[in-house]
N, C-alpha and C positions, 0 to 999 in steps of 0.2 A: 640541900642535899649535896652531897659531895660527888666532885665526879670523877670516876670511877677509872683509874689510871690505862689504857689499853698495853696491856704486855704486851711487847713485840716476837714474834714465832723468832726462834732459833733455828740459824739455817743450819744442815748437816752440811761441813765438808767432808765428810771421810766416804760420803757414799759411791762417791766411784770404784773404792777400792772392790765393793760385790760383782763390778761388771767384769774388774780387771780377774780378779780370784777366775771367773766362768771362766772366761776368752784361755786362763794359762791352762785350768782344768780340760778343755774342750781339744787344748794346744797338747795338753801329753798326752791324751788317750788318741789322737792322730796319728803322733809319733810311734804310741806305742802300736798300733793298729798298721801301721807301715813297715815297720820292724818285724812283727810276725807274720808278713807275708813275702818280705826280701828274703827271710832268714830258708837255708840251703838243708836238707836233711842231705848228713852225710852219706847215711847210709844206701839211702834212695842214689845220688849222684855216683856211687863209685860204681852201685851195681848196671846203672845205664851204661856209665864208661867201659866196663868193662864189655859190657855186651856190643856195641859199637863197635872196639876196638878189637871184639872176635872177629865179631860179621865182615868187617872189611879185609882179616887175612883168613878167610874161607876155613873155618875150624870152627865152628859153632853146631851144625849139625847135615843133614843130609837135604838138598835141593830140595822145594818144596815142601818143607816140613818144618814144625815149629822148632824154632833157638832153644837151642841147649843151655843151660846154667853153666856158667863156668865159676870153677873155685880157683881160686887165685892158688899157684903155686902146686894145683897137681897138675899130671902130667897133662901134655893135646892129646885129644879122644884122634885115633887115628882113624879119615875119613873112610867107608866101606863102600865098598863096588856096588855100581848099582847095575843088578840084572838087568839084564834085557831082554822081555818077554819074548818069545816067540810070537810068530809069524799066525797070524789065525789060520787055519787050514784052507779057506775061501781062497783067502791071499796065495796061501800056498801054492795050490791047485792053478789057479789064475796065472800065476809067476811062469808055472812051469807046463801049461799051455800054449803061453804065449812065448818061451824056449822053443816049443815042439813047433811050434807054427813058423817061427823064424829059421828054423832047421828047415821043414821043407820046402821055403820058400825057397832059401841056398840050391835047393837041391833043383827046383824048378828051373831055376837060373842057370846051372850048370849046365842041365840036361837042353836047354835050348841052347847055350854057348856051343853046347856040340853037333848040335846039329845043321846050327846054318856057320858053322868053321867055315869055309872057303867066303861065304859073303861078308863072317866079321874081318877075315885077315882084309879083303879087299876095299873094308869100311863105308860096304853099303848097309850094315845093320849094325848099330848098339845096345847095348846092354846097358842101362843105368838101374842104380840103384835109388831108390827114394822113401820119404820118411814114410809113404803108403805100400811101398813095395817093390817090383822090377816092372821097369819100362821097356822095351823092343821100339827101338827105334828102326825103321827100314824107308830107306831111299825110294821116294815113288816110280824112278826111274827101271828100276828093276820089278815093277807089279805093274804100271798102267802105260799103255799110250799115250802121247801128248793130249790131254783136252778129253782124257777118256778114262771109263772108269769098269771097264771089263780085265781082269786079268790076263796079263800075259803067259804064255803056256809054261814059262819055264819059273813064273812064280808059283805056280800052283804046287808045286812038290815043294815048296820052300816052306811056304804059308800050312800046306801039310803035314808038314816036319812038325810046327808050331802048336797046330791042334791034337797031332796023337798025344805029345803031353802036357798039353791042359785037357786034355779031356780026363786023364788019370789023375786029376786034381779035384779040389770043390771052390779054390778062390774064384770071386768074381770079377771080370775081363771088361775093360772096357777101352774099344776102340774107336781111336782120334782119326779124322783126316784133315789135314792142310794143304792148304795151297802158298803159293808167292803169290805177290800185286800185279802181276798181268791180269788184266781182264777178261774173263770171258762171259759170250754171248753168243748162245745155241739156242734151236727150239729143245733141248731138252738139257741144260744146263743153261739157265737165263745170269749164272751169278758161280762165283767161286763156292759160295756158298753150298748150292745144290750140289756141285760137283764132290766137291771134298765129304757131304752126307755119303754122296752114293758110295763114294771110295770107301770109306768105313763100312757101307750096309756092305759091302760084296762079301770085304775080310769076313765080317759077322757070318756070312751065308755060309760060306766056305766052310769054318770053324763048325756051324752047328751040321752041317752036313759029315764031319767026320767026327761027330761025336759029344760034341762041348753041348751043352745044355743050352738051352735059349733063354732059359730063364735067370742065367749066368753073364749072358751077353747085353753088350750094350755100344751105340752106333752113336757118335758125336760130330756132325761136323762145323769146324771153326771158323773154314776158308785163310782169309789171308791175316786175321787177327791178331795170331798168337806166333810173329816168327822168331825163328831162334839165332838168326844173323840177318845183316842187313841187304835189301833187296835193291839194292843199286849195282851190286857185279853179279855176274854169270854164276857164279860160283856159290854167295848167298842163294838168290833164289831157287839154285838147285837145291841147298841143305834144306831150305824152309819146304820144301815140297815132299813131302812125306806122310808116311803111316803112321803112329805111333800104339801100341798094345801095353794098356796099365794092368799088370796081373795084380789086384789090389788085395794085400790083406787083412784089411779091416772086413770084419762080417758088417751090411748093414743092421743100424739101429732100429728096431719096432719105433714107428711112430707113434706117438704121443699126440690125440688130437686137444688143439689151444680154443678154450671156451672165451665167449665173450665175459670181456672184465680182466680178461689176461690170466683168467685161471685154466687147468690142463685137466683133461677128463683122465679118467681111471685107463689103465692101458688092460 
């Protein structure tokens, strides 16, 4: 029997070329897929530009409100005024309240500048103004004896003058006493403290005595706390030693009571 020759397989060399064919196919739809997403719509681009290039020279449209279209080449939209509403009537009212209320305050100020005239020219009492209202500064030397806190006879007509107008008012009063850093120690002033109270409680009495409401009045004392120059000369501690009368015009605020958890009840 004959044997039977084995053909030998023919190798393909050209089969590469199927892989290379994919790789160049796979290669331009790449290209081509990158190309159409670099590529710029003109149309899109010029209308941003344009719109950019309003917004920044302020000619697009009115403050808070949506950009206007611009067409190239007509005229600028000439910007329009913007009203300005009025004033709510609350506001209003409030505004000019609070005019009327700083008018008589002026007018309070005035009317006591005139009446203690001889003690402002001799600069035993001033007159400040402040962001809560007129203050009445007056010299203790002209209302107490050293160490005491009974009025003197010839402050009484002073302090007098004082009350007939506030009592034709409704602001509410409140009266400071101070002392200097001398010490004292009495059986009935143990401390500057107590001292400079009483001195505020007399003014207080005085005032409701001719008139001022009580319920308007108010008695502070600081003692040697709060002085207004320094208490190493004769001269400071005279200034520090004083009355002072905050004619205040702010109305107290209704309290608001604060609940546990930091919330506020209903007023």
């Amino acid at each position: 029997m004959a044997r039977k020759r084995r053909e030998e397989e023919h190798e393909n060399h050209e089969r590469w070329l199927v892989s290379y064919a994919d790789f160049i196919t796979l290669l331009f739809a790449f290209f081509v897929v990158m190309y159409a997403i670099s590529s710029v719509n003109e149309g899109k681009y010029k209308v941003l530009s344009n719109s950019l290039t309003n917004a920044f020279k302020n000619t697009t449209g009115e403050p808070g409100g949506q950009p206007l279209a611009v067409i190239q080449g007509a005229p600028p939209i000439p910007p329009r005024p913007i009203a300005k509403p009025d004033a709510l009537p609350e506001q209003k009212k409030a505004e000019e309240k609070k005019n009327e209320q700083r008018q008589r305050m002026k007018n309070v100020a005035n009317n006591i500048m005139d009446a203690l005239q001889p003690l402002v020219t001799q600069g035993k009492v001033r007159l400040l103004e402040t962001s809560r209202g007129v203050t009445i500064e007056i010299n203790d030397s002209i209302l107490f004896p050293a160490g005491q806190a009974r009025l003197q006879p010839a402050s009484v007509s002073a302090m007098g003058a004082i009350a007939v107008v506030l009592a034709g008012t409704d602001f509410p009063i409140t009266i400071e006493g101070h002392t200097d850093n001398v010490p004292i120690a009495t059986p009935q002033f143990p401390s500057n403290w107590e001292l400079s109270a009483m001195r505020a409680t007399t003014v207080l009495r005085l005032f409701n005595d001719n008139g001022v409401g009580a319920e308007r009045l108010t008695a502070i004392g600081y003692g040697e706390t709060r002085p207004l120059e320094t208490n190493t000369t004769l001269e400071g501690r005279a200034r520090n030693r004083r009355v002072s009368i905050l004619i205040d015009s702010n109305r107290p605020e209704e309290p608001t009571e604060i609940k546990a958890g930091g919330g506020a009840a209903n007023r």
